[in-house]
N, C-alpha and C positions, 0 to 999 in steps of 0.2 A: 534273558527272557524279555523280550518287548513290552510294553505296556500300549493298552488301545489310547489314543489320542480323544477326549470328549469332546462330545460335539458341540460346532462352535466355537471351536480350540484350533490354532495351527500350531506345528510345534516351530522351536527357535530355528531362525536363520540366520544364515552370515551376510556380510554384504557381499557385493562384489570383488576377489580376487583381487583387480587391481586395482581396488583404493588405495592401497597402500601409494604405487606408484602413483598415482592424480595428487594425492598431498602431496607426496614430494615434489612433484612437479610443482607445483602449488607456491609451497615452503620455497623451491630453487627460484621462481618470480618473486616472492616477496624480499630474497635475500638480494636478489640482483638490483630491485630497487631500493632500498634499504644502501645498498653500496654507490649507486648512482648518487641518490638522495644527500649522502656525504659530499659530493662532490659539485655540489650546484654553486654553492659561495664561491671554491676556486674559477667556476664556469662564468661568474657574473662578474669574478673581478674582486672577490671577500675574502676570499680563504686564506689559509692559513696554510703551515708545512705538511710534507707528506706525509702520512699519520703511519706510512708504511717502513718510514724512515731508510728509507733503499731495500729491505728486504718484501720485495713484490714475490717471488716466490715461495718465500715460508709462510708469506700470506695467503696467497693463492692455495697452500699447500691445507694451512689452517680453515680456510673456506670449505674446502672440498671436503673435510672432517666435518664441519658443523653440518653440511646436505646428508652424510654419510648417514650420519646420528638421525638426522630428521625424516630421513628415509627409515630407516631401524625401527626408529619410535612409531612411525605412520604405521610398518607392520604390527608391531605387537598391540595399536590400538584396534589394527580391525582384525586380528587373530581374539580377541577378548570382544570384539563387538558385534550383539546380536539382538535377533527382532522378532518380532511376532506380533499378528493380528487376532488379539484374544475376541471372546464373544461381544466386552464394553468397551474394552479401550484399545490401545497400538500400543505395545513397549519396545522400549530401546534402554540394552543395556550395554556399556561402556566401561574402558578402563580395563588398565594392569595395576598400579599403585594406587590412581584414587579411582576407585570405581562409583560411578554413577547408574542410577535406573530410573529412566523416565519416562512416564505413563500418561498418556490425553486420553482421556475420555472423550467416546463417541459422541456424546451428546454438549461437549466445551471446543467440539470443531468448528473456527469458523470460516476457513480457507485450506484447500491442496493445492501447494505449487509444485510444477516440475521443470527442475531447470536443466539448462546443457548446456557447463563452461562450453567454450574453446576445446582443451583437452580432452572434456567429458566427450566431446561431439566425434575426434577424433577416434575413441575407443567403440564407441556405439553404447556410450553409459548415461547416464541420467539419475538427480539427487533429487527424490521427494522429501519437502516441506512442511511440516504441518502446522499449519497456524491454529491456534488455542485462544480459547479468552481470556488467559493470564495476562497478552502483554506481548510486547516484541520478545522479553525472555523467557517467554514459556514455548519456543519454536522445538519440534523436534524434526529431527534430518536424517535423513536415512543417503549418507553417502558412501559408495555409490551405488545403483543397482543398473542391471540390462536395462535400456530404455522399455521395451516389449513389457519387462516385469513393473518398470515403472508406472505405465498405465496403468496395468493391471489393479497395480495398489492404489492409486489414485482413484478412478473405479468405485472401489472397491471400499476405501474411507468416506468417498463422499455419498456414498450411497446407504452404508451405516450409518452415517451421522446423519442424515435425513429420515432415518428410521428410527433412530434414535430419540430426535425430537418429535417425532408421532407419539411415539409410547411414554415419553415425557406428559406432551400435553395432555393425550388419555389420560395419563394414570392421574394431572394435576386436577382434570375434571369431575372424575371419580372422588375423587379425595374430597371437592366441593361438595358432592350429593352427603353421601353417607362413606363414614371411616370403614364400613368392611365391606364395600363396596370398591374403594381403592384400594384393598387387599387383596380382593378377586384378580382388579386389573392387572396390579403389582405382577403377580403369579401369572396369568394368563399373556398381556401384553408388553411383559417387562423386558429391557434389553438383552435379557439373558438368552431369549429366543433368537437371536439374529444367528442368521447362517453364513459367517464371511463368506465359504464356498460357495454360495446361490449369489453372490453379486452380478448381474448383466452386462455384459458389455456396451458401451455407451453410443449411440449416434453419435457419429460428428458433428452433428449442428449447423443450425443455418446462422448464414456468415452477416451477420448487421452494417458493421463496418470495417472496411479494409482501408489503411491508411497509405498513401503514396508515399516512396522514400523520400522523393523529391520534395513532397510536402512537406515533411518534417527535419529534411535539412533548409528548407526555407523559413521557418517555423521557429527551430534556434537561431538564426542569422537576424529574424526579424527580433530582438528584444534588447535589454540594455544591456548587458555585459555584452556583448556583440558589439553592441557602437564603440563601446569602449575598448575593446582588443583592437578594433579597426584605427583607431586614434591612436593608442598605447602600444601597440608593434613595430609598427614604422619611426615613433619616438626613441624604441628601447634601441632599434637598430642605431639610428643615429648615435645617440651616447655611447654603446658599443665603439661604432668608428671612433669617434670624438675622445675616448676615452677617459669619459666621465663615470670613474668608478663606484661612485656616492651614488648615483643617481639609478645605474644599473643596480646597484646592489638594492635599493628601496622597491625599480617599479620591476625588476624581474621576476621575483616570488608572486607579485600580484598578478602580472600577466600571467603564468603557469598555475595558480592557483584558479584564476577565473575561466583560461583555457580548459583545465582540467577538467572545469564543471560541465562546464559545455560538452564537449566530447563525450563525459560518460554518461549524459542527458542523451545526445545524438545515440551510441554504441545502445542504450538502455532504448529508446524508441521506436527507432527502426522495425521494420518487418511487422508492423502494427494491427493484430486483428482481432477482432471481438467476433466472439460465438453465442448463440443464445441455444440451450440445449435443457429444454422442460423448465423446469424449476431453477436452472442456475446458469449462469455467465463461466465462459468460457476466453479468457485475453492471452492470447500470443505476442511477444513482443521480442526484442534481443537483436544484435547483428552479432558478436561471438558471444554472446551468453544469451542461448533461447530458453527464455521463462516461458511456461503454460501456467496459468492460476486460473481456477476453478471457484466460485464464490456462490453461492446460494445467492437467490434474489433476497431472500428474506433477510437473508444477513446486513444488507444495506442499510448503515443507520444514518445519512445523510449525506446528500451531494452537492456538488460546486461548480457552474458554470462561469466563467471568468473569459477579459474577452482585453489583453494590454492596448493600451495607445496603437503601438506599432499593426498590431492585427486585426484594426479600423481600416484597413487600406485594401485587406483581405479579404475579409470576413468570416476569418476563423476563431474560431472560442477552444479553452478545452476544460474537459470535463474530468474532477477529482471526486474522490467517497470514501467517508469513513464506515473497516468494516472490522470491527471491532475483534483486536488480536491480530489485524494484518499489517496497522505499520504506525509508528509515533511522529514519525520524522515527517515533516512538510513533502518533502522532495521522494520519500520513499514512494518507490516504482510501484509497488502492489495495490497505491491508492489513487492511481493514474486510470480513468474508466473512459477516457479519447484522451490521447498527446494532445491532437488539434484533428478538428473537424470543421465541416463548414454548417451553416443555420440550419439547414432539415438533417442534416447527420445529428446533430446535437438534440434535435427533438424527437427525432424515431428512436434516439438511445433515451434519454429522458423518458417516456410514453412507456416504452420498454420495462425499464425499471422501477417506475414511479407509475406506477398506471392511476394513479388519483390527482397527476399533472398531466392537464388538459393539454394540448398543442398551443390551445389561444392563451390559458394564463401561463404556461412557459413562455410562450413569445411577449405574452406584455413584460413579465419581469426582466426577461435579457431586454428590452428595446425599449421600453415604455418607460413613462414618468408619468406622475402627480395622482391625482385618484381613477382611472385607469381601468375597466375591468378587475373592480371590486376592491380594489387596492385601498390599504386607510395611509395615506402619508402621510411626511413626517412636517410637523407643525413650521408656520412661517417662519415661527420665530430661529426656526434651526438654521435660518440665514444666515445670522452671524458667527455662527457656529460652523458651518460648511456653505460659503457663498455659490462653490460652484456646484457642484453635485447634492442640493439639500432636498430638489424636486424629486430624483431618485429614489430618496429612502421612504422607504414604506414596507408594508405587506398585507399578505391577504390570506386567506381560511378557505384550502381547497377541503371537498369532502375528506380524503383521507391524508393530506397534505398541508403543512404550515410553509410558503413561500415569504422568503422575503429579498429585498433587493438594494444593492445601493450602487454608486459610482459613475460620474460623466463620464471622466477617461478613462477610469478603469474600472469596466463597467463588471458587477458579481451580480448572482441570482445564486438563491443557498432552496433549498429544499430538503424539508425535515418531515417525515410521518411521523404522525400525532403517536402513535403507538411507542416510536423510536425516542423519544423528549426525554433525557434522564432524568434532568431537574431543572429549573427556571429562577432568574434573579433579577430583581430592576438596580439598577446603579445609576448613582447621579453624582458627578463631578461637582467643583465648583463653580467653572465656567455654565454648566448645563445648569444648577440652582438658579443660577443670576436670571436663566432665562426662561426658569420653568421647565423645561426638559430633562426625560431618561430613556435610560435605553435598558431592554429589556435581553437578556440573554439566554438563549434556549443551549443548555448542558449537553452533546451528544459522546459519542463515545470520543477518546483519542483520535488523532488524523488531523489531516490537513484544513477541514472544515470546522468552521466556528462561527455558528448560525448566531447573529444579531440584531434588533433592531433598535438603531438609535434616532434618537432626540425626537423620541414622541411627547406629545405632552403628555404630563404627570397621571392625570388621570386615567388616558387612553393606555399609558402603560400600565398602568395598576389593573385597569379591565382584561386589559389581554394576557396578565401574568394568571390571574384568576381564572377564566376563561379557559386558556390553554390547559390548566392543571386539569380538569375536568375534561379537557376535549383528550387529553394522553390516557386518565384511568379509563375513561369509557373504551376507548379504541384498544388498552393493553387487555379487558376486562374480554372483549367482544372477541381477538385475535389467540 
């Protein structure tokens, strides 16, 4: 006898059939590099005896066993793994031996990615992502599902989780008035009412920026590890002929190591496009791994325009943002909001996202120096302290915006809402005492940015650490 499903309720599902086969596919690359990988020292001139000891095919043989297994294992993980889009949260539960169950709450969403290895692409499958605001490991993965279903779900979370945080804020408002007044809420607008099944289908969005390949292979080519491979490959060759085995063996891990980066920078940027769609940002990206991520505007707790030496000759910048649970790592792809753009790309996305940065005090920060369109800079005395870029450092008090800026040649502009500020610190070295100067540090969430301003004088930082705390409750107070 069935039982009716509550509403609100889906019941579990599996993933996609051939998951199983995509990990192993998966597992058979990482084993084959794993097997290369032993083999680099004998490639540079290091190594050591055959570790096969002439038996290549009882190795070969044992290999084929180890894929055998990892395929086996890939099945019984997704014959036990299943999912559902409950009324609050998404579960995924896992596991034959050690079983897991992992649950995000609709309202601790702060990003949906949808990715498409290589393989995934060949099958017509796609893995959604869900970033949480635990942290890089609080991600849960749903791999693999139909690309078709994968929308779907994506959809379909970010549109709870936007509904979510209404009946949050509601209910946290209520709760200010009168306590049984936020019990009315509770009961009336509380998440329990969402309808996964009423989720809409989403416009596709109007396209902001679209990036050239040729651009962003121009892009990697323009910066330092670039000069240096260009220097450093033609060296390695030499020593190769020459057979100078010392020397191979030092700079050849370097070159493959910095080659490496580069490429998966190149392979990760490619096909580059921003979507703006209501309330949230839409970034395509990948050349064989197509990411979609999906981000609330709101979610944006601070952004980073940045502009190297080498891309003064250009005039490209590119634009990073911390969004709190989508990524720890400097380099991680999910906080990449333009590879490279040029001056008005960087500020119709900026305007976009930051709507309390003007086009003029964006443009003074990327391009301007000294006090500048409202700018307070950083004291003379910060000469001795930074002779060449000291006119740079400053900032300024947009309405819903804290800017600030530093660097000749390598010129940053950071952008922090007042609301976004976790917490705030002055620090003073010993060098900066001798000279009277601090710098003041604005707290935002994890990521790539790390809003600061240094070597103001003592006092001007102390007003602005004061200042700012009060310009963050009022705006978290007001938001």
């Amino acid at each position: 006898m069935s039982h009716p499903v509550p509403a609100g309720e889906e019941q579990w599902a599996h993933l996609h059939p051939l998951s199983p086969l995509l990990r192993g596919g998966l597992a058979f690359t990482a084993v084959v590099a794993y097997l290369v990988s032993q083999q680099l020292d004998t490639l540079f001139g290091a190594g050591g005896d055959d570790p096969t000891q002439g038996h290549l095919g009882w190795a070969a043989l044992v290999v084929l066993g180890v894929l055998l297994a990892i395929v086996a294992g890939a099945w019984l993980s997704w014959r036990f793994s299943r999912y559902r889009v409950g009324s609050t949260l998404i579960e995924l539960r896992t596991g034959f031996v050690f079983r897991q169950h992992r649950q995000v709450r609709f309202d601790r969403i702060q990003a949906v990615d949808v990715g498409r290895p290589l393989l995934a692409r060949l099958t017509g499958l796609s893995e959604v992502v869900v970033q949480s605001a635990g942290g890089k490991n609080s991600q849960l993965k749903l791999s693999f599902l139909a690309d078709s279903r994968a929308q779907e779900v994506r959809e379909q979370l970010m549109t709870l989780a936007s509904t979510a945080d209404t009946a949050s804020t509601t209910s946290t408002e209520s709760t200010a008035s009168t306590e049984s007044t936020a019990t009315t809420a509770s009961a009336s607008a509380g998440p329990t009412d969402i309808t996964p099944d009423s989720t809409p289908v989403a416009a596709p969005g109007r396209r902001v920026v679209l990036v050239p390949n040729a651009r962003v292979v121009q892009s990697v080519l323009y910066n330092g590890h670039s000069v240096f491979l260009v220097l450093a490959v033609p060296a390695l060759l030499g020593f190769l002929v020459a057979g100078v085995g010392g020397m191979v063996a030092w700079l050849g891990p370097t070159v493959l190591g910095l080659g490496s980066t580069q490429v998966k920078r190149l392979l990760h940027e490619c096909n580059f496009e921003l979507l703006h769609t209501g309330d949230r940002l839409r970034i395509r990206h990948g050349l064989t791994d197509l990411r979609t991520t999906t981000v609330p505007l709101h979610r944006i707790q601070a952004v980073e325009v940045s502009q190297p030496l080498p891309w003064r000759l250009t005039g490209w910048w590119r634009l990073r943002m911390n969004v709190a649970g989508a990524g720890h790592d400097e380099d991680a792809t999910e906080t990449v909001l333009l590879p490279v753009g040029t001056f008005e790309e960087v500020l119709a996305v900026l305007v976009l996202v930051l709507p309390g940065a003007t086009r003029d005090v964006a443009a003074a920060a990327m391009l301007g120096e000294g006090a500048t369109y409202g700018f307070t800079a950083a004291t003379t005395r910060a000469r001795r302290l930074d002779p060449v870029g000291w006119r740079r450092r400053g900032y300024t008090v947009a309405p819903d915006v804290l800017v600030t800026r530093r660097g000749r040649l390598w010129r940053v502009a950071q952008f922090v809402p007042h609301a976004r500020v976790q917490s705030l610190k002055v620090s003073q070295g010993p060098l900066q005492r001798s000279q009277g100067v601090a710098s003041v540090h604005l707290v935002s969430t994890p990521g790539p940015v790390s809003p600061v301003v240094a070597h103001l004088d003592l006092h001007a930082a102390e007003v602005l650490l004061q200042e700012q705390v009060e310009r963050s409750g009022l705006a978290r107070r007001s938001s």
